[in-house]
N, C-alpha and C positions, 0 to 999 in steps of 0.2 A: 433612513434608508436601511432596508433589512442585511443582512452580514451574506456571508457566502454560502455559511449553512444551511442557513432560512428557505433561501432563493433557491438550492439545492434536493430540498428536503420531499418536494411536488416533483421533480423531474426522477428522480431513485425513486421514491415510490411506485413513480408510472413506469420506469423502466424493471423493477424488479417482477410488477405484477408482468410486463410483457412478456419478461423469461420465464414466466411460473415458477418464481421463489419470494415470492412477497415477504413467507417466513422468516426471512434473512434476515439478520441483521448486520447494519452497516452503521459502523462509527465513524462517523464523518470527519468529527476533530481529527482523527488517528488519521484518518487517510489524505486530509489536509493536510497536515502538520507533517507528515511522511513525503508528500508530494513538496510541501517546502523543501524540506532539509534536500531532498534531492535536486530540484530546480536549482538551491541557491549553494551546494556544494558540488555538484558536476556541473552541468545546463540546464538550462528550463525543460528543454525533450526528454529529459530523464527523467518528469515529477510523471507524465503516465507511463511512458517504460516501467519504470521501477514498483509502481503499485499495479499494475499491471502482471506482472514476476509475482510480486507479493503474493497475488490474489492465486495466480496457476499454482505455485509452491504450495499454497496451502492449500486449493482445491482438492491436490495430488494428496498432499499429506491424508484429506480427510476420505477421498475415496479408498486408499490405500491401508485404511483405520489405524496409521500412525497415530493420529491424534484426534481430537474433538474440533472441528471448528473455529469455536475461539481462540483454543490451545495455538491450534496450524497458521490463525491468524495472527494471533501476537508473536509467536517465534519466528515468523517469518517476516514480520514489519519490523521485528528488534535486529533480523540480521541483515537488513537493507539499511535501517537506519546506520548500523555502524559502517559497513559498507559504502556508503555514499558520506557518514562524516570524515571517514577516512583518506577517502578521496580527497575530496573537497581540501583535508589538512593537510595530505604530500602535496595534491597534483600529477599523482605521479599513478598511474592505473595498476605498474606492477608490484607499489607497493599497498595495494586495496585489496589486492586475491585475499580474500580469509583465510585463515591460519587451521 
């Protein structure tokens, strides 16, 4: 039975070409692996809230020519991961605000 990624991998493509960005790229582990840590350290509604964020954050970053893309995309998946492990470690939402 093929993994999640696999299964994944025809449905991103058909939807990247739908938005005309095919060019994009999307790492899938990264955005699994992100949607875990979030699902299983706040709630499950929070794996696409949170990549969700990710992806507007760095959208902004790169229209705004803060950064490159990738750049926009890894600092902004690193400060949600800490974010929601944070979470997840109090439970406690006012002690998750970033510092």
């Amino acid at each position: 039975m093929p993994g999640a990624e696999e299964q994944l991998e025809p449905f991103v493509a058909e939807l990247l070409a739908a938005l005309e960005i095919e060019d994009t790229p999307v790492d899938l582990g990264s955005v699994l692996g992100l949607a875990g840590v979030a699902a299983h350290s706040v709630v499950r509604p929070a794996a696409p809230v949170t990549t969700f964020i990710v992806g507007y954050a760095a959208g902004l970053a790169v229209a705004s020519g803060q950064a490159s893309a990738e750049t926009a995309m890894r600092l902004a998946s690193r400060v949600a991961d800490t974010v929601a492990r944070r979470y997840g470690a109090s439970g406690n939402p006012a002690e998750s605000a970033p510092a």
